[in-house]
N, C-alpha and C positions, 0 to 999 in steps of 0.2 A: 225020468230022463228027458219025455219029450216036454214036459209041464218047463225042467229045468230051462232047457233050450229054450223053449219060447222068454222062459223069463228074462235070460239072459238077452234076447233079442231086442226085446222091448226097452230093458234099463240101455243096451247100444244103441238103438234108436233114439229112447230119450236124450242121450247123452250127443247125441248126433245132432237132434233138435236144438237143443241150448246150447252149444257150440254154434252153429246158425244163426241161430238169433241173437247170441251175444258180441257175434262176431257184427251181426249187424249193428247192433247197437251202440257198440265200442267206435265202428265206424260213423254213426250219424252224429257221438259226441263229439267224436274227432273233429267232424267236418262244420260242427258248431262253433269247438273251442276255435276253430281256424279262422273261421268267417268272422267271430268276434275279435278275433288279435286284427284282423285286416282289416275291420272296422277301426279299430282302435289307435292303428296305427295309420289309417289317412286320416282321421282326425288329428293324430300329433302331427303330422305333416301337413297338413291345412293350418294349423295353431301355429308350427314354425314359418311358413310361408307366411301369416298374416303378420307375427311377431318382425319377422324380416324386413317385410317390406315396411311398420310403421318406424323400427330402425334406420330406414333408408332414408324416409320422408322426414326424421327427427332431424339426422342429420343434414340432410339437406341446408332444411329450417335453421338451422346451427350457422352452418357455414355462410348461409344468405346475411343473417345474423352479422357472423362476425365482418365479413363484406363488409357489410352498410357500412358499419362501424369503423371499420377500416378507412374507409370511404369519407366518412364524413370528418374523422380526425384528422384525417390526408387534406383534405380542401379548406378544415380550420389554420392546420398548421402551414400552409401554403399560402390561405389569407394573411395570416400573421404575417409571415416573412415579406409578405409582398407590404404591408403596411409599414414594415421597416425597413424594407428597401426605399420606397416612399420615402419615409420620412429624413434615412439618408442621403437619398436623392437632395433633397428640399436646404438639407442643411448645408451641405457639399455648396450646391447653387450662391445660397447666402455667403457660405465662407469664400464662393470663388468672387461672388457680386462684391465683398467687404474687400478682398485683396485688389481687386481689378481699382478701386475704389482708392485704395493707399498708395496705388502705384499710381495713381493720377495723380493722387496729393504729395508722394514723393517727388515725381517727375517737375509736379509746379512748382516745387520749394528749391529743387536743382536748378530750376531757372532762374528764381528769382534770386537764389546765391548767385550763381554767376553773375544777374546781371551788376549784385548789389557788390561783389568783387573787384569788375570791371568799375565801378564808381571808385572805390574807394582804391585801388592803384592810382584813375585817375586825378581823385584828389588827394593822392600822396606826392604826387608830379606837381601841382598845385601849393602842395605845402612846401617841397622844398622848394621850390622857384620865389617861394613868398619870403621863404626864412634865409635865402640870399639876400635878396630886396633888404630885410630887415635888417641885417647884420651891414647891408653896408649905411641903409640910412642912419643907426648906430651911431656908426663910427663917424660920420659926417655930423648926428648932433655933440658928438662928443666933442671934437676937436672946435665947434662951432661956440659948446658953453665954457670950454677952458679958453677962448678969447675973449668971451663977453665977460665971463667970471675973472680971469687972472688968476684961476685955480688951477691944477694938476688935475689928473684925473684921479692919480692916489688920494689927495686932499679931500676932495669929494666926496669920493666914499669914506672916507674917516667921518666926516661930518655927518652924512644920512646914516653910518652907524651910531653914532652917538643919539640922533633925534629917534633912531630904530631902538636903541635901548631905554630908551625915558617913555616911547610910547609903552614897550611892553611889558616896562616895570608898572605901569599904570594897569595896561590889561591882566597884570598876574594879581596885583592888590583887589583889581575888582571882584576876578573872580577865587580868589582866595577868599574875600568876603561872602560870596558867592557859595561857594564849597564848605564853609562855614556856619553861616546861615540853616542850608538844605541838610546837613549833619546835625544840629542842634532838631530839627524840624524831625527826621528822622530818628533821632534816640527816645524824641517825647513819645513815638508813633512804636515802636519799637517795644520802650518800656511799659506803653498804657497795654501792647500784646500779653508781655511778659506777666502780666499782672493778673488780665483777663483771663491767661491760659491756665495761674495758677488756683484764681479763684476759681474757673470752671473743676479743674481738678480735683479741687476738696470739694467743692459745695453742689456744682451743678447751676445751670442757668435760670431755672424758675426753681428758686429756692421756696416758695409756698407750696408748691408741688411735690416736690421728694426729699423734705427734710421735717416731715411730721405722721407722724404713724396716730391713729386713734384705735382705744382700746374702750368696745362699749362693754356696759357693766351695770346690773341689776337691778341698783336702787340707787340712790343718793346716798344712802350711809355706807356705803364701800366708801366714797371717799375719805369719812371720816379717821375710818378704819386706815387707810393708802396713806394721810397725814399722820398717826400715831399721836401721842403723847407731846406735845409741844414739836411737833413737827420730826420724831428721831424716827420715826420710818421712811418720811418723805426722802430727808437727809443720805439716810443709810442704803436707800435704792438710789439716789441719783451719784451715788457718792461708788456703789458697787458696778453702775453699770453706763458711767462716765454720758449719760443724759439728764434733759430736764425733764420735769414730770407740771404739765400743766394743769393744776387743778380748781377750774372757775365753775361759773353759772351755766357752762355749756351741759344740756339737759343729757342724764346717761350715758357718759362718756368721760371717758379721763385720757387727755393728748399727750405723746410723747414727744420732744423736740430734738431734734441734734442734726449734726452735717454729717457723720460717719453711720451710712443706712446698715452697716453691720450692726455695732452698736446697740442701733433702734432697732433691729429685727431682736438681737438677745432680750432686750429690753421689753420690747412686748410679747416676749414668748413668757418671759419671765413674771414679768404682769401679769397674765391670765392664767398662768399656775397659782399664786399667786391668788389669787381671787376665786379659780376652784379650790381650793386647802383651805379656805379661810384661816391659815395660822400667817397671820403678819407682825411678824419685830424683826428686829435688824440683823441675827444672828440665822434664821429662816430665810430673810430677803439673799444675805451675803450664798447661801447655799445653793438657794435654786439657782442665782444668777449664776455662782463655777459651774455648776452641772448643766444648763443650758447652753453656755460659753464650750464647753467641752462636745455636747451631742451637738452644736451646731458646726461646729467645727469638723465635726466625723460626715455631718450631712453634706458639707461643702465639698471635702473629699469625695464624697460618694458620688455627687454628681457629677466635680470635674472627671471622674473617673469612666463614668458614665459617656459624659462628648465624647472622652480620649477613647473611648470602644469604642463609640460608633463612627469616629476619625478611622481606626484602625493603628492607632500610634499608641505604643508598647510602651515597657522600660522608663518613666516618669519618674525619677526622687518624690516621695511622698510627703517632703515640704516644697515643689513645687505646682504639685497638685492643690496643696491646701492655697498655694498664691491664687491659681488658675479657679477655684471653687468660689475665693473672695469677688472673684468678678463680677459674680452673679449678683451681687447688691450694687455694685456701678453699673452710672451709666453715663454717655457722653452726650450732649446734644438730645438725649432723650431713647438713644439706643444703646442697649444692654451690653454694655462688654463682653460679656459671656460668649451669649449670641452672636457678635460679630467675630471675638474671637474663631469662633466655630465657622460662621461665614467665609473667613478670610483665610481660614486652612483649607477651602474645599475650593477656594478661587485660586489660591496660589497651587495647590498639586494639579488643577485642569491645566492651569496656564504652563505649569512644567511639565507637565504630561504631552501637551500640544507642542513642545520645543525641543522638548527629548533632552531635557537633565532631569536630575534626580528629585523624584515628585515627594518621593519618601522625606527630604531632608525638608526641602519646601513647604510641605505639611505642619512637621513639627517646628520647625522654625516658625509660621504663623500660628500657631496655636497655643504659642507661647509668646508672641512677642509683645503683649500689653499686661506680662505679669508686673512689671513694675507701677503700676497703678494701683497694688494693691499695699504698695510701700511709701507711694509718694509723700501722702501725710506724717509718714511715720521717720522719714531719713531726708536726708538734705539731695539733693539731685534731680535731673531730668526722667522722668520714668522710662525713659530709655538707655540710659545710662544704670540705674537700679534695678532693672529687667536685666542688660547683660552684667552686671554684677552679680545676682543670684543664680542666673544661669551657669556662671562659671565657678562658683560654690559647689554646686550641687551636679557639676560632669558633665556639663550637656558640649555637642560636639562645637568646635569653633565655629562653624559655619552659622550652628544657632544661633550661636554669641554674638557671633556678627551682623546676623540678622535683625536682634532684637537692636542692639545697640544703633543700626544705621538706618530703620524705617521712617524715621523721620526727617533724615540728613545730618543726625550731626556727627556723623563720624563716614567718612566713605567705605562702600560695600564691597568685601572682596569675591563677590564669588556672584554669577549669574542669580541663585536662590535669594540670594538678599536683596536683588532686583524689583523677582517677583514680589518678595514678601513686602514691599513699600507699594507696588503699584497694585495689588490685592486689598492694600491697606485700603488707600485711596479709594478703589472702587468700591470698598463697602461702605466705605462713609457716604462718599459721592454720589451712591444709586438712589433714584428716586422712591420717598417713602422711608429711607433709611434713619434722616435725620428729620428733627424739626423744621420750621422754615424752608427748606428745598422742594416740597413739593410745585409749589405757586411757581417761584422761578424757573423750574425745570418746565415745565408748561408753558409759563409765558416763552421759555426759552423756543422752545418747538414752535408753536403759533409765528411767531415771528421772524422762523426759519420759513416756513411753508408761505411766509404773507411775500416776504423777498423774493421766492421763487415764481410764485403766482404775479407778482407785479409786471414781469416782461412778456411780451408779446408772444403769442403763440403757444402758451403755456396751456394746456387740456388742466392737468392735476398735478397737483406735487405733495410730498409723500415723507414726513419725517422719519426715521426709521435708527433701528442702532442705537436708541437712546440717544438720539440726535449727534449721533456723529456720521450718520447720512442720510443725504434727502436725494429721495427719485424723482423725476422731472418727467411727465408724461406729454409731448408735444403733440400739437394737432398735424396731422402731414399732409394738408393744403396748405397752410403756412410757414411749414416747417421744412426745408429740405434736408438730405445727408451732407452738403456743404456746412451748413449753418449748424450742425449740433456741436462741432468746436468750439465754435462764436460763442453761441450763447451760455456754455457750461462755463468759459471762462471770464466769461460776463457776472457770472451770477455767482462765480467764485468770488470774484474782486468785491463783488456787493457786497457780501455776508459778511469778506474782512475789515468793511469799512464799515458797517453796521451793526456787527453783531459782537458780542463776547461772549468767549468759549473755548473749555479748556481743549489742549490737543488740536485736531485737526476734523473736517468736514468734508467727506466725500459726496463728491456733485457726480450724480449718474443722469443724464439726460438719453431720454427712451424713444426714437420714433418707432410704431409698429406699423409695417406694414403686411395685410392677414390674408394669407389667399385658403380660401376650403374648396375640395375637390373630394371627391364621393369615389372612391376603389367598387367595380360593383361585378 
């Protein structure tokens, strides 16, 4: 019992002890785990206060930033304005110095009417006090020659009419011979035109130039071959494809000749078929040439079809396409029909575009208006005339018709477009480099614009421009004042009419500068 007791005592005491001590121990973890979370958490609060404040300083940084920037956009766009205010200022000045400047010049010209008014009243007081005078000295020689004569004064006049109509049956014979003469002089001048413009139209001006095609060729017995049998190839090709065929000494080549460069184009395409195939007789020759004649026909098409895209002009009849395709083998003056054509649609829709009518119609009306060129040879008429002929075949609207018909005058233009389309005309022939021979004169033309203006006094530089339909005049302004820049523009106007030829008109700008620089700072 007492063994038990103590045992009992002992395991309570033990239990008493580890109670104690775990109580301790439970405690010192505790007070571990505590001190490390509170470590742990002035750390994160040391981490947030550093993160904060480099927050603070970013932003700061930022905003300084955008400042500046602020700042410095502000004082660009503040120069700016100030630089246009300036320069408003400056113009303002001028237009007020230019106005102050007209009302001088108005005011002296009010003067000098009035004074030149007051003159001409008082030699109208002057004239009638004279034309009394006159009427009665008149009448006092009149009554003075009917006593010396023993005539009337009716008589008189019967007779100075009579001596009045034998004079000027004389003066009418003169110049009726006169009128006669200058009319014979003019139909020869006239006719040798009419003549000119037709041979230019079929043949071209330097006929050694584009009325021979050469087709070179392998050996010398091609020709042989190209002759045939007593000559029925030669025959049967010039016979199928309405050229000649020249076959001499000239080394490796055989020349085609004619004035119709279509023609000659079927003709040497047809040739060098022709001479790759090696099969030549006459029934061969007649083949390739339809079938050439036909594919070249489809390529003409295809290119006029090609401008009319890149025109932007629609809805073409496809026999007025193949007129427009023909073009492409003329030429005028040495410039390509085709190519002007196309030229002259893209100047007459600016020039209606800039006027504000119908650019659309203007277009196509120029890009059709020298299809008759492709007929000239082949029908009797003016290619203006046989232009709006097929045009009105084949639907095109009136306005076209009328276009094509009156671009060279001979029928008057009903409609603003037909305007354009002759003066589009003109200026593609007429621009420099367009045609043969105008270059040189077009030059000399200028040079001797800028020599007239350079000849008068006080002239710094002068300045063709416009393609010489104006010249700027740069004056010296010690010599030159703003009185005097009237004078002298129309000084140098009257020069150039008396000196110069030149179609249209010549704007004279005469330029004093005077240049002030000031520094914004």
């Amino acid at each position: 019992m007492l063994t038990g007791i103590i045992i009992f005592l002992g395991v309570g005491l033990a239990l008493g002890v580890g109670i104690v001590l775990g109580r301790s121990l439970a405690e010192k973890k505790v007070d571990g785990i505590v001190a490390e979370r509170k470590r742990i958490a002035s750390e994160i609060e040391e981490e947030a206060i550093r993160r904060k404040e480099s927050i603070v300083r970013n932003a700061e940084l930022e905003a300084r930033e955008i400042a500046f920037k602020a700042k410095v956009q502000f004082e660009e766009e503040a120069n700016q304005r100030r630089q246009v205010d300036l320069a408003r200022d400056q113009a303002l000045k001028l237009r007020e110095s230019s106005m102050e400047d007209l009302q001088k010049s108005l005011e002296a010209l009010k003067l000098k009417l009035e004074k030149d008014l007051e003159g001409l009243k008082l030699r109208d007081r002057l004239l009638v006090a004279k034309e009394s005078a006159l009427e009665e000295m008149i009448s006092l020689e009149h009554r003075k020659l009917e006593e010396i004569s023993g005539l009337s004064l009716e008589e008189s006049r019967e007779r100075l009419l009579r001596e009045a109509e034998d004079l000027i049956r004389m003066d009418v014979s003169r110049s009726a011979q006169k009128f006669e003469r200058e009319a014979k002089e003019n139909a020869q001048r006239k006719s040798r035109e009419i003549m000119t413009h037709a041979i230019q139209r079929y043949a071209n001006d330097h006929v050694a130039e584009v009325s021979v095609s050469v087709v070179p060729i392998a050996s010398e017995d091609v020709k042989g071959r190209i002759i045939g049998r007593e000559g029925r190839n030669i025959r049967a090709f010039q016979l199928a494809t309405g050229v000649d065929l020249i076959i001499d000494d000239t080394p490796d080549a055989i020349i085609i000749s004619g004035f119709d460069p279509l023609r000659r184009e079927v003709a040497k395409i047809a040739l060098e078929r022709l001479l790759l195939d090696g099969r030549v007789h006459p029934s061969r020759i007649e083949e390739v040439v339809e079938k050439v004649r036909k594919e070249l026909d489809q390529t003409l098409k295809e290119e006029a079809e090609r401008v009319a895209f890149s025109l932007g002009i629609s809805d073409i009849h496809p026999e007025i396409l193949k007129l427009v395709g023909k073009l492409k083998f003329r030429t005028s003056y040495g410039q390509n029909n085709l190519l002007h054509a196309q030229e002259v649609a893209n100047l007459a829709a600016m020039m209606a575009a800039e006027i504000g009518i119908d650019a659309k119609l203007a277009k196509r009306a120029a890009f059709l208006h020298d299809i008759g060129k492709s007929l000239t040879h082949e029908n009797e008429g003016t290619h203006p005339q046989l232009g709006a002929e097929a045009a009105r075949k084949y639907g095109e609207p009136e306005g076209v018709i009328n276009a094509i018909a009156s671009h060279h005058g001979d029928v008057e233009p009903s409609c603003l477009e037909s305007v354009l389309v002759a003066a589009a005309d003109a200026i593609s022939a007429a621009r420099p480099g367009a045609r043969r021979e105008s270059m040189d004169a077009y030059l000399k033309r200028l040079e001797k614009l800028e020599d007239i203006a350079n000849s008068f006094k006080g002239v710094e530089k002068a300045y063709a421009i416009q393609a010489g339909r104006e010249i700027r005049i740069i004056v010296k302004q010690d010599e030159i004042n703003d009185e005097d820049l009237s004078t002298i523009s129309r000084e140098i106007a009257k020069k150039i009419e008396s000196e110069l030829t030149y179609p249209g008109q010549i704007r004279v700008t005469v330029i004093r500068e005077s240049r002030i620089v000031e520094y914004a700072r």
